[in-house]
C-alpha positions as a printed Julia matrix, in Angstrom:
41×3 Matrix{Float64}:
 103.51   12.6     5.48
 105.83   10.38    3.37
 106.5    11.99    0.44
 108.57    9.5    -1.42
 106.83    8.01   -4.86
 105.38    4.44   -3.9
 105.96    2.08   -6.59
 103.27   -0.19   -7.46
 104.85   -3.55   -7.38
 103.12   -5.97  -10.0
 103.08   -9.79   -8.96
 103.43  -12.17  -11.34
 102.85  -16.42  -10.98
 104.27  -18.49  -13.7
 102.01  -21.77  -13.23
 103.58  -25.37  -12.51
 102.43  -27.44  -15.66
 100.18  -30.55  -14.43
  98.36  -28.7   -11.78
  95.51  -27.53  -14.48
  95.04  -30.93  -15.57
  95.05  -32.44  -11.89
  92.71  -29.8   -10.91
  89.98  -30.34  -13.74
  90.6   -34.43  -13.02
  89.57  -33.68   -8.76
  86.6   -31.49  -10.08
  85.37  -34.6   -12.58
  85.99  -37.28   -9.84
  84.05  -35.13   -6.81
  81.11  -34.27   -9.15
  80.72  -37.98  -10.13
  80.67  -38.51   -6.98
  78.46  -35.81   -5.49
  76.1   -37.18   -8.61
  76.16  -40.85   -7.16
  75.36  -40.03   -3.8
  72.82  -38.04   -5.14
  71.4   -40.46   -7.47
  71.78  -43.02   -4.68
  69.55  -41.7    -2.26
């Protein structure tokens, strides 16, 4: 058995600024799309 103290090693993630806004602009542009194809058929 090991009997050394395991550290719990807490991981961190700064987020690149953009990448919220790009994200939320994808979501708009597939749901207006999902919506016409929807609407379409």
């Amino acid at each position: 058995m090991n009997t050394e103290k395991e550290e719990r090693g807490d991981l961190t993630h700064e987020s690149e600024p953009g990448y919220k806004t790009i994200f939320y602009v994808v979501l708009l542009i597939t749901f207006l799309y999902l919506a016409l194809i929807w609407v379409a058929v």
